[in-house]
N, C-alpha and C positions, 0 to 999 in steps of 0.2 A: 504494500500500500504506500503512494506517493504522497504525500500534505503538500501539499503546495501554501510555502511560508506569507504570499500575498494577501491571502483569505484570513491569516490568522490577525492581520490589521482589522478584517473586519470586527470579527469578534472581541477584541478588545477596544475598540470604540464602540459597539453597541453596547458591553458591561459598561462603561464608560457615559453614556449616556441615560444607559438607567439606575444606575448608582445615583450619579446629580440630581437626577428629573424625578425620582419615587419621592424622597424626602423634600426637594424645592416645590414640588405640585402643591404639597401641605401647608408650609413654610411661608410663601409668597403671598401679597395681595393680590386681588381679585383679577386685573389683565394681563398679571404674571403669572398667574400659573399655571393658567389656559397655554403657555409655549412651554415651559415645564411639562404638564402633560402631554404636549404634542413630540418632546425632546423624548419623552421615555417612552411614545410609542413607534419614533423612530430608532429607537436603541435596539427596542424589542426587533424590529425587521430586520436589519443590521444584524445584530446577532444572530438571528435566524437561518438569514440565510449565510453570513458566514460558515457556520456551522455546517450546513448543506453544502458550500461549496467546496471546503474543507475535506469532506468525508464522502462526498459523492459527486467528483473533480467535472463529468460529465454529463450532470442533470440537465443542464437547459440545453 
């Protein structure tokens, strides 16, 4: 099995993004956290599919 080390940038900016963005959602006033929350649901895809790319080099 090959990793291909580019994809693993994915995943650590998507952890990276929902690490900030869980606790800032909470944290923030009201027109801030609405991009907090939009930050940690872009983390979660990021990571996702890192992970995907990561382990299954040939999916798309």
């Amino acid at each position: 099995m090959i990793i291909s080390y580019p994809y693993i940038l994915l995943i650590i900016a998507g952890l990276a993004g929902i690490i900030w963005g869980l606790p800032a959602a909470h944290r923030l006033k009201s027109p801030f956290d609405i991009a907090a929350a939009v930050v940690v649901l872009c983390g979660v895809i990021t990571f996702a599919l890192g992970v995907l790319l990561t382990f299954i080099p040939g999916f798309f």
